[in-house]
DRENNUTI-474443 format. One record per atom (N, C-alpha, C): x, y, z; residue in three letters. Coordinates in pm, whole numbers, padded with zeros to 5 digits, always signed. Example, Ala and Ser with C-alpha at 12.3 -4.5 7.8 and 13.67 -1.06 7.14 Angstrom:
! DRENNUTI-474443
+01319-00569+00780ALA/+01230-00450+00780ALA/+01320-00330+00780ALA/+01285-00225+00708SER/+01367-00106+00714SER/+01290+00003+00787SER/
! end
This chain:
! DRENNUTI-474443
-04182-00026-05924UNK/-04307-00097-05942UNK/-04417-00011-05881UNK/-04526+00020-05981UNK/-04597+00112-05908UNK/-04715+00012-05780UNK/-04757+00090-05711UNK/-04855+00041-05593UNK/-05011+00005-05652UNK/-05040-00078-05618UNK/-05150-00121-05695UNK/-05277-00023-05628UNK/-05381+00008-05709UNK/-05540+00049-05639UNK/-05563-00082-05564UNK/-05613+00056-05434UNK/-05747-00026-05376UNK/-05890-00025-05438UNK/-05916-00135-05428UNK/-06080-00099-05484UNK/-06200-00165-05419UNK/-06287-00126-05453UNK/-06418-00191-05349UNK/-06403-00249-05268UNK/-06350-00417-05354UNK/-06381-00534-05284UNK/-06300-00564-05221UNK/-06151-00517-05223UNK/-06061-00484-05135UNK/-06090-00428-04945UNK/-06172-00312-05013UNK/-06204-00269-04883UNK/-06306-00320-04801UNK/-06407-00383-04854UNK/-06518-00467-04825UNK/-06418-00616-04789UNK/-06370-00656-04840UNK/-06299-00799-04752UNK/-06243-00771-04624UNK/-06139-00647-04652UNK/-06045-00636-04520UNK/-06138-00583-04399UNK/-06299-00517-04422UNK/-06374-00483-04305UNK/-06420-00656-04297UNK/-06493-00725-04341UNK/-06512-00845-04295UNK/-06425-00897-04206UNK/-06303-00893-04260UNK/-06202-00970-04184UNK/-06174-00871-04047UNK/-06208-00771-04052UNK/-06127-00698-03922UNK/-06261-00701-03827UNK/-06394-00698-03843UNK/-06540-00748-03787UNK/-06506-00905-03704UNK/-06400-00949-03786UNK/-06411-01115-03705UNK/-06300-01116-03649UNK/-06225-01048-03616UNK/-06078-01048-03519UNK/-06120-00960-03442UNK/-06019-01052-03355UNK/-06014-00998-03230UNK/-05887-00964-03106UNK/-05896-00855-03091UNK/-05752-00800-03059UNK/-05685-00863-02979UNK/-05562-00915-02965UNK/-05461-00960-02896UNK/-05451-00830-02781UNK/-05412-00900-02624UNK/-05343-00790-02543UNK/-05216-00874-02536UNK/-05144-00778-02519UNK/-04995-00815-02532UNK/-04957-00877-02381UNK/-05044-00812-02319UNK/-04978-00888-02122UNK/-05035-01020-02147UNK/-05107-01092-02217UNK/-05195-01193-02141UNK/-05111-01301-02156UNK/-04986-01302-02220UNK/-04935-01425-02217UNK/-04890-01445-02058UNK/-04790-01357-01981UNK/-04784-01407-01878UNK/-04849-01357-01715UNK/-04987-01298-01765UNK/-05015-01241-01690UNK/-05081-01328-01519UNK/-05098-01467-01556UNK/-05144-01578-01479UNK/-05011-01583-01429UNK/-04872-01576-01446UNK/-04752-01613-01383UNK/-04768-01529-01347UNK/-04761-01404-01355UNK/-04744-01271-01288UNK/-04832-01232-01195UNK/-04987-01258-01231UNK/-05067-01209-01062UNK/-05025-01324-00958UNK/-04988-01454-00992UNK/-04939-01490-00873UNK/-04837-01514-00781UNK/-04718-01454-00916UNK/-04600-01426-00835UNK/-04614-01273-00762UNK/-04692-01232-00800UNK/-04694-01072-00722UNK/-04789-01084-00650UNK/-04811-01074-00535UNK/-04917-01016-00426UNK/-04977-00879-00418UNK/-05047-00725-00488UNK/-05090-00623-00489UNK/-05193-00626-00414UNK/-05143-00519-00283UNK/-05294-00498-00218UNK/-05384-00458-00292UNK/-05523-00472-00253UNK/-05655-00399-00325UNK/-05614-00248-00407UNK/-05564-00164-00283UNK/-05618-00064-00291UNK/-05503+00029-00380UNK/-05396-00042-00405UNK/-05288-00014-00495UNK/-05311-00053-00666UNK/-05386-00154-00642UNK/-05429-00230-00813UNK/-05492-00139-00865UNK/-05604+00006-00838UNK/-05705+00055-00854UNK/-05627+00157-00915UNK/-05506+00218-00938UNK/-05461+00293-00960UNK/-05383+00242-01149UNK/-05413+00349-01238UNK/-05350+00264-01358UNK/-05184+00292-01367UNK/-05156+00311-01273UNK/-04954+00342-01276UNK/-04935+00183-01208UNK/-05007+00196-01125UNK/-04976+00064-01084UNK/-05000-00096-01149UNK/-05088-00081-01227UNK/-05140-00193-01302UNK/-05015-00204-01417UNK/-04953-00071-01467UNK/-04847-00076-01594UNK/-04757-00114-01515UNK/-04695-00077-01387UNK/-04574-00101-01286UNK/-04589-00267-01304UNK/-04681-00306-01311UNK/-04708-00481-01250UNK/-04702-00553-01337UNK/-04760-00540-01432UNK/-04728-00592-01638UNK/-04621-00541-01688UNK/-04547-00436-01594UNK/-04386-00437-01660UNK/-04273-00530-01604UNK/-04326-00589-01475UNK/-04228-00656-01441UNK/-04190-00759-01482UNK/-04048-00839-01524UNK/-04034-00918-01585UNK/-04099-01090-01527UNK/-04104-01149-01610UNK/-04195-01295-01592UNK/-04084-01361-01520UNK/-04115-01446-01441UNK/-04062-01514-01322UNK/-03967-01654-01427UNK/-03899-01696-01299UNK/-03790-01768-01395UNK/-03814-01904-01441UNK/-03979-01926-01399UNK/-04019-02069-01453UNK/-04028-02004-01572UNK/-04060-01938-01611UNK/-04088-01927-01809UNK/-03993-01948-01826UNK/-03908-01856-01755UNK/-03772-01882-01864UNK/-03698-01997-01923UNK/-03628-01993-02000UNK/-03514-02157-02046UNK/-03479-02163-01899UNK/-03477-02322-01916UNK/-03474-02407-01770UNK/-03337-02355-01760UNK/-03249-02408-01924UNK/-03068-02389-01869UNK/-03004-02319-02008UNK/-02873-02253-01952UNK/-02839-02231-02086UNK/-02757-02316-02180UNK/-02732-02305-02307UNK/-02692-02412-02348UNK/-02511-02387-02296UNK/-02479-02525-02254UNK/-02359-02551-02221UNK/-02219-02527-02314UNK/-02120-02465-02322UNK/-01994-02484-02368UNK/-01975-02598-02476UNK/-01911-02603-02576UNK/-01932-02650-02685UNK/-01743-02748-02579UNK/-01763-02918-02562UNK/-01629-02945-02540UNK/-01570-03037-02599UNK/-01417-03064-02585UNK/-01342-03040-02676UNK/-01336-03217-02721UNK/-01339-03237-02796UNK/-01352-03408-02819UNK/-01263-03513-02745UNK/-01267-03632-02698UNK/-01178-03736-02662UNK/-01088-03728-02780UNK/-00974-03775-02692UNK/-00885-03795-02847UNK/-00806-03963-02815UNK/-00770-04024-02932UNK/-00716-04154-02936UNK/-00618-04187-03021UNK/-00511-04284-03011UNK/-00375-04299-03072UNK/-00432-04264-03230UNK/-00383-04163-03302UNK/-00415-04183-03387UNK/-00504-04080-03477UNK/-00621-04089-03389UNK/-00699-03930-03412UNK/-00738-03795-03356UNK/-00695-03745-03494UNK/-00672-03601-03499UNK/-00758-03512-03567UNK/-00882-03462-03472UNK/-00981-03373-03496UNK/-00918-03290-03489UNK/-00961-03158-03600UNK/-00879-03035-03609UNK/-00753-03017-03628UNK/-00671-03124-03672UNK/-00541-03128-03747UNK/-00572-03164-03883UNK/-00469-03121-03958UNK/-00451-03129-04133UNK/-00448-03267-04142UNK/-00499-03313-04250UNK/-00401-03470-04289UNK/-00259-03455-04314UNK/-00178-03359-04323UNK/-00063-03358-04369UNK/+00028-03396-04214UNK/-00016-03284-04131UNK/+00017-03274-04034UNK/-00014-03389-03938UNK/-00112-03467-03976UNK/-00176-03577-03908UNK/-00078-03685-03933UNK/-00027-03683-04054UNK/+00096-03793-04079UNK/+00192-03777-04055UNK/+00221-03647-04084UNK/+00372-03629-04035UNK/+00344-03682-03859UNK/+00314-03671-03784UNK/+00337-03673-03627UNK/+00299-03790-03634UNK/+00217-03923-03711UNK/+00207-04092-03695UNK/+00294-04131-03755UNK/+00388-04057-03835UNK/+00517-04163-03928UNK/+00644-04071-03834UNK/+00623-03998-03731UNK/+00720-03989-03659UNK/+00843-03888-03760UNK/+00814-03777-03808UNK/+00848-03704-03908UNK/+00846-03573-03848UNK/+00776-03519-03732UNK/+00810-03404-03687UNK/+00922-03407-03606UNK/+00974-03270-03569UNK/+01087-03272-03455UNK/+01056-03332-03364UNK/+01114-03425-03288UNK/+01101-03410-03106UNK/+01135-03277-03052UNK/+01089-03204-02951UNK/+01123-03082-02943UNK/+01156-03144-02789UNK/+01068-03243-02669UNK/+01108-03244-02590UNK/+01115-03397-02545UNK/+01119-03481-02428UNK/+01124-03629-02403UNK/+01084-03641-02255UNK/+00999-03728-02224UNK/+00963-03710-02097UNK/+00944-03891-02066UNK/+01088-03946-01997UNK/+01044-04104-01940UNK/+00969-04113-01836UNK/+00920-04174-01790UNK/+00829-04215-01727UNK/+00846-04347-01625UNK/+00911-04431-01676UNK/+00952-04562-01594UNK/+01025-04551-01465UNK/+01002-04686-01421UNK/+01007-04648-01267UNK/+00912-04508-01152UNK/+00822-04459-01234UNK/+00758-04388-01161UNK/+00621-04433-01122UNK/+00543-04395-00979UNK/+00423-04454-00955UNK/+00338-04357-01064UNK/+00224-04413-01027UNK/+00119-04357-01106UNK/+00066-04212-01069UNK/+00071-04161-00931UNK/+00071-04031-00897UNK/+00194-03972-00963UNK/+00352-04009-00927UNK/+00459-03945-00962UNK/+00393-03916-01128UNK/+00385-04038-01172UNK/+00414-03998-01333UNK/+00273-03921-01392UNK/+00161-03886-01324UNK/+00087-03766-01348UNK/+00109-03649-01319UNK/+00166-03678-01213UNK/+00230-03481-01188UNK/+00315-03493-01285UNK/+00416-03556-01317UNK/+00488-03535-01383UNK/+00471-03460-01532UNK/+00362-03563-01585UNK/+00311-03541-01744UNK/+00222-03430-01735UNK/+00173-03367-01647UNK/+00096-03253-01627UNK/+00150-03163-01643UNK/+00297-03145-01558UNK/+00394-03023-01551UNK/+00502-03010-01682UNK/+00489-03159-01715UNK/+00617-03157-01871UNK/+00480-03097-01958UNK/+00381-03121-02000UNK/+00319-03075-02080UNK/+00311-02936-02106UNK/+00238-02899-01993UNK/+00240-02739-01970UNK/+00359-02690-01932UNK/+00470-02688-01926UNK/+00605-02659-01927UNK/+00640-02669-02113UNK/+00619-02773-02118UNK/+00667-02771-02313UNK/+00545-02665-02398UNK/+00459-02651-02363UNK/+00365-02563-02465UNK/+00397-02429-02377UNK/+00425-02414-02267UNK/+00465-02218-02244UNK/+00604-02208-02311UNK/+00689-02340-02317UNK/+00820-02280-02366UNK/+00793-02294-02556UNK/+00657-02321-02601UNK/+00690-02274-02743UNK/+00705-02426-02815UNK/+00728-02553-02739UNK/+00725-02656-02823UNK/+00655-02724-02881UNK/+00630-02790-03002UNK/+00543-02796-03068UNK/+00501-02958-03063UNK/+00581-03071-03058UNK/+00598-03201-03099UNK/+00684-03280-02940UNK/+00631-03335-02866UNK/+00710-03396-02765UNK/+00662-03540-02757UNK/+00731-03599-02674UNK/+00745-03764-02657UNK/+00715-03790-02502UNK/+00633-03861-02493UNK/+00632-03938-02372UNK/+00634-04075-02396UNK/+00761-04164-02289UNK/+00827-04262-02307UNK/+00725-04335-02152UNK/+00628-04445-02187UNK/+00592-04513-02071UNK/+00604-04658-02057UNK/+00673-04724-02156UNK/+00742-04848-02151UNK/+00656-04949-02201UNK/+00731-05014-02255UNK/+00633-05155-02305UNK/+00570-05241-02214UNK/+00477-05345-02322UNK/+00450-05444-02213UNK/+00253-05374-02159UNK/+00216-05416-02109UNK/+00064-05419-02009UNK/+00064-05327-01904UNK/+00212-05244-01852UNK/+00195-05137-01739UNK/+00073-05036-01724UNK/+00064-05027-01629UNK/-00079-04940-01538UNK/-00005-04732-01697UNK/+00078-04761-01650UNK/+00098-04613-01715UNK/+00108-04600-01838UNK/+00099-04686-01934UNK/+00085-04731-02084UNK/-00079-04730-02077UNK/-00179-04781-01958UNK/-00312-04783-02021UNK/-00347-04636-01946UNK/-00281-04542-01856UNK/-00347-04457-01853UNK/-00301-04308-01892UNK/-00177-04297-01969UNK/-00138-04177-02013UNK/-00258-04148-02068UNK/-00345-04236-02198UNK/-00432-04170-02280UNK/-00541-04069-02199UNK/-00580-04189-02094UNK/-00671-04126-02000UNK/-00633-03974-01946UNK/-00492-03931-01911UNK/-00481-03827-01839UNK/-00439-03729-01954UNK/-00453-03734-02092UNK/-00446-03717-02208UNK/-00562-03571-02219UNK/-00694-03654-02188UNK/-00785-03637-02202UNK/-00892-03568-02102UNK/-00778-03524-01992UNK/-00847-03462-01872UNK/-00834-03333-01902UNK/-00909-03257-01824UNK/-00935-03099-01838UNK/-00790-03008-01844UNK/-00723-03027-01770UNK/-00598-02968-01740UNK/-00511-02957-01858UNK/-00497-03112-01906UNK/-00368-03130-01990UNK/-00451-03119-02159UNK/-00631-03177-02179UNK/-00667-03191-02315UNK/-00667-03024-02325UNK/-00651-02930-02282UNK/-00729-02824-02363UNK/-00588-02753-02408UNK/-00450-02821-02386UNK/-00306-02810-02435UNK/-00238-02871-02528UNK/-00343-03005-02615UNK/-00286-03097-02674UNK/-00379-03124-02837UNK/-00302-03106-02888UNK/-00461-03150-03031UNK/-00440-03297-03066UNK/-00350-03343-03036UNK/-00335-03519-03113UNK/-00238-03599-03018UNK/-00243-03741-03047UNK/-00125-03802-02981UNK/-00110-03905-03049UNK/-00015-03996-03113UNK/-00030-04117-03155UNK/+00105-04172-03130UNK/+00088-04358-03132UNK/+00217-04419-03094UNK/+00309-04404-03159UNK/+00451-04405-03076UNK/+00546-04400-03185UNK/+00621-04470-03224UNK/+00700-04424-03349UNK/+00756-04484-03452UNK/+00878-04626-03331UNK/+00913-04728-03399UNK/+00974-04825-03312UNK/+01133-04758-03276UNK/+01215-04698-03362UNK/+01272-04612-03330UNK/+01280-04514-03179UNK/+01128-04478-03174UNK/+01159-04391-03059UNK/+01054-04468-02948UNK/+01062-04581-02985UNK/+00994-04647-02815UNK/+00848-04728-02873UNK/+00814-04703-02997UNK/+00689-04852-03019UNK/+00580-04801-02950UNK/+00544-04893-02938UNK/+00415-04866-02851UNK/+00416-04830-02689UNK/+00539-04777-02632UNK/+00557-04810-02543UNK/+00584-04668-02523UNK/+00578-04552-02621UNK/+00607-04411-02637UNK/+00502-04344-02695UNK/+00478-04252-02698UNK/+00367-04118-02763UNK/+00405-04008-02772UNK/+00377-03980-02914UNK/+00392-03884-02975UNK/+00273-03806-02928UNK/+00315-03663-02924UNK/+00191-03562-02847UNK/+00243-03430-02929UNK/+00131-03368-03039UNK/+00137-03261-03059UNK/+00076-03175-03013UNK/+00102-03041-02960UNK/+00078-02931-02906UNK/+00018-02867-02964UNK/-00097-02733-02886UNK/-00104-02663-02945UNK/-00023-02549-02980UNK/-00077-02446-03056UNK/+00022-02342-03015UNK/+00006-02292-02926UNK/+00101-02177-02860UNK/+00119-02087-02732UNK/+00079-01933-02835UNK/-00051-01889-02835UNK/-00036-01772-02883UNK/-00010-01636-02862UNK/+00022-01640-02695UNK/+00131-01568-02621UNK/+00248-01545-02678UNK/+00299-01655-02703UNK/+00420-01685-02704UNK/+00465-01551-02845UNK/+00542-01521-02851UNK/+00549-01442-03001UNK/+00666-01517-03098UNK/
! end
């Protein structure tokens, strides 16, 4: 495409327009933060190394972003749903269709016992490579039936687990959970 002529009125507009502008300096945005975060004696300002030394320094950390944006984290999870699992895979582990790979009861234990416990079976079953395990916490209204989900969902054990849902009556009803793993990509 060839370049078009300039002509007259071309050049006659762009002097109008450059007659009514007026030059930007590039320091002045933070130059009010800057003479008063810096103190320069008199007799140092008078010098022009020093005036560029002083407009080079970077702007103080009120300009800056207050914060940075935080870590993107990883969702709650609940009997049932499975962010970032397949639907295929999402059913197979609620109709109780994957392997059990491991089993972890729970009854008769206090509520400290049976968190260390589910902390160390968890991360013990995903370094050894397993994919699909069971935790058995008994029927009925027990303290450890309403808070496996909870410790489900804590820092330690959620960033090891992608899903959990109840299981099939076969392997314990509602009184058991199914917990799929992630992978170990260590693991080979």
């Amino acid at each position: 495409m060839p370049r078009r002529q300039k002509d007259a009125d071309d050049n006659a507009l762009w002097e109008a327009v450059k007659a009514t502008a007026t030059p930007v300096v590039r320091d002045t945005v933070f130059r009010d933060s800057l003479d008063s975060a810096i103190a320069v004696p008199p007799e140092a300002e008078k010098s022009k190394k020093a005036v560029k030394r002083r407009l080079a320094v970077r702007p103080p950390a009120s300009v800056l972003p207050e914060a940075l944006p935080q870590p993107k984290r990883a969702r709650e999870l609940s009997h049932g749903c499975a962010p970032g699992v397949d639907r295929r895979t999402a059913e197979r582990l609620k109709k109780g269709r994957m392997e059990i790979e491991g089993r972890l009861d729970l009854h008769g234990m206090s509520r400290e016992d049976a968190h260390r416990a589910t902390l160390s079976f968890v991360s013990g079953a995903r370094l050894s490579g397993k994919r699909c395990i069971l935790i058995v916490t008994g029927k009925g209204k027990g303290i450890l039936q309403s808070e496996l989900p909870r410790w489900l969902n804590l820092p330690p054990i959620r960033e090891q687990i992608l899903s959990f849902s109840h299981a099939r009556p076969q392997d314990g009803g509602s009184g058991a959970v199914y917990i799929l793993l992630k992978r170990d990509r260590s693991v080979p």
